[in-house]
N, C-alpha and C positions, 0 to 999 in steps of 0.2 A: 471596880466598875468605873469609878471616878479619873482614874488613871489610863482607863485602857479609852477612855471618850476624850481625853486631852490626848492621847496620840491619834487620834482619829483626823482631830481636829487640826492638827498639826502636820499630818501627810494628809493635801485631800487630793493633789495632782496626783501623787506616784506611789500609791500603794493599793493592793490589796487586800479585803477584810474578809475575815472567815470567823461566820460567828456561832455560837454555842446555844446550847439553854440560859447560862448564867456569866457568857463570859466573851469576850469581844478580841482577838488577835489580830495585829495589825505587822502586816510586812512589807516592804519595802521590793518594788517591782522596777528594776532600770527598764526602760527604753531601748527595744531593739528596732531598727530598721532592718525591712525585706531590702534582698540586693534589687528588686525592681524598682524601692523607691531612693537607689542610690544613682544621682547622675553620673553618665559617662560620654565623654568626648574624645575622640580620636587624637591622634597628635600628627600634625600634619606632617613636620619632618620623618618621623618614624615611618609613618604611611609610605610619602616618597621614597626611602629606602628600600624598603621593607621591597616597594615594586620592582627596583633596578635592583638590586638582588635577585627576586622569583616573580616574572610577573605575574600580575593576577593576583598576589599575596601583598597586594597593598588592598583589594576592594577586600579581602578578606579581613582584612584587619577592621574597614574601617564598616565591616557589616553588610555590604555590599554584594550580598552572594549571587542577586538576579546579572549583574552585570560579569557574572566569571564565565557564563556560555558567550560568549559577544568576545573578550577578550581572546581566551582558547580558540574559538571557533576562523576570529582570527587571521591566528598562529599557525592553526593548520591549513585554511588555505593557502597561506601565503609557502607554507613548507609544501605543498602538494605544487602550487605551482610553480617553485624554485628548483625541487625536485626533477618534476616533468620535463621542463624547459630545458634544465642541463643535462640530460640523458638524451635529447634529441639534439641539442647544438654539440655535445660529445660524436654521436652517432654521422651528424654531419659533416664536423671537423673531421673526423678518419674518413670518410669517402672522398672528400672534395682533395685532402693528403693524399691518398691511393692512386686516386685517378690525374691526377698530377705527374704522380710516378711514373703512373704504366701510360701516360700520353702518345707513347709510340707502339706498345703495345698492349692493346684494350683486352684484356679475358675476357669473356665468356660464361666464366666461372660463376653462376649465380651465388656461390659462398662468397663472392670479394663483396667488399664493404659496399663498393657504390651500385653493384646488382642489386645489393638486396633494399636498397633503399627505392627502386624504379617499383610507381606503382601498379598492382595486378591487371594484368589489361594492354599493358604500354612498352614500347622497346625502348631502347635510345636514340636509335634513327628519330623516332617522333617526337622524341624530345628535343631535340635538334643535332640530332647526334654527339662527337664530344664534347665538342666545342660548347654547344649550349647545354649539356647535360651539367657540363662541368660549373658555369653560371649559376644553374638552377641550386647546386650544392655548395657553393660559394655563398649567394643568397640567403639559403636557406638557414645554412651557417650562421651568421651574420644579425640575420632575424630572431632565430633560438638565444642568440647569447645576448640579445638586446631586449629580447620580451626577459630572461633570466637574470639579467640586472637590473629590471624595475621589479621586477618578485622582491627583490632582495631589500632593494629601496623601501619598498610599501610594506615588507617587516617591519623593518627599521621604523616607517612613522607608526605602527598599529603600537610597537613597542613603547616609544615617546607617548603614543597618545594615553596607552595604561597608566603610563607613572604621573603623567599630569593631570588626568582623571582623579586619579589615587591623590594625589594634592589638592586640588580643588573639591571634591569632595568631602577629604575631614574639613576643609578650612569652611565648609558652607554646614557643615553634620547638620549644625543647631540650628539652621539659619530657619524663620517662621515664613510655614508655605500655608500655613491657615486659609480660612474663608474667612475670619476677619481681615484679611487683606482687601481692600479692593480700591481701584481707581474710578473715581465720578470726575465729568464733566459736565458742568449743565450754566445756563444762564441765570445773569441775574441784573439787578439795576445799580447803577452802581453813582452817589452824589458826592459830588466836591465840593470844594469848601465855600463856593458860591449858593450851592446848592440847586446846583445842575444835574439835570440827570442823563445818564449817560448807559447805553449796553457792553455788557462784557462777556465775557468766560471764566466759569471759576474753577480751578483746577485744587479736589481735593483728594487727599490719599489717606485711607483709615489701617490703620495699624494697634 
């Protein structure tokens, strides 16, 4: 009994006692920490990679998951109207081609490229005949391939802007957005060494 209360007394942090009618056992319990009370911090380089690699698989990493519909979403506009736009500057460029060709002689044919481009309702005559039909598909041309090369552009920054997201996000993960943060201004009186008094502004930030 004597023996088993000098261990007692000797583990009081980190053990556990299980005791008897006559008899007192003492064990030895390590320290486990749950993984929720293990800190974790992103790494900013990896992040960045990780985005120019797959984008979107940097807010993943670094936890991020509300901001991957915004990213995707996008992605795919900017592919829907990259898509759009060069399927119709295609469709242009072979009419305004076509009707070049057959300049001396115009078909008829509602199957040639630039019939079928004339909208429901409209001849060519109204449209100014070839002369100005030929214009409007030139134009048109012209307009498709230059709204499709700012699709492309505005991929390009939505992509830039993921990866740098994805950086400045781990590099802020920890940063404290608390309500003990706050900024005060307010007045106050303020004496110099004459012992004058004077108004001021005092600008303080609590953190």
């Amino acid at each position: 009994m004597l023996f088993a209360a000098i261990c007692a007394n000797a583990h009081p942090a980190d053990s556990t006692e299980v005791t008897g009618n006559d008899s007192l056992v003492v064990l030895d319990a390590p320290l486990i920490l749950e993984p929720s009370e293990l800190s974790w911090k992103p790494d900013p380089l990896k992040s960045t990679w990780l985005g120019i690699i797959v984008p979107g698989l940097g807010q993943i990493y670094n936890r991020s998951y509300w901001k991957l519909p915004i990213v995707y979403g996008g992605f795919m506009g900017c592919g829907f109207a990259i898509a759009t736009n060069n399927e119709k500057y295609n469709a242009y460029k072979e009419a305004y081609r076509d009707i070049v060709t057959d300049a001396n002689n115009i078909s008829s044919n509602p199957l040639k490229s630039y019939n079928a481009l004339i909208p429901e309702g409209y001849t060519m005559e109204r449209l100014g005949g070839v002369s100005g039909y030929t214009n409007i598909l030139r134009d048109r041309q012209n307009s498709y391939r230059r709204y499709r090369d700012i699709s492309i552009v505005v991929a390009i920054a939505v992509y830039a802007l993921s990866i740098i997201d994805a950086y400045v996000d781990a590099q802020l993960f920890d940063f404290d957005i608390s309500d003990e943060l706050s900024l005060n201004i307010e007045p106050q009186i303020y004496m110099d060494t004459e012992q004058r008094r004077s108004a001021e502004l005092k600008l303080a930030i609590t953190f």
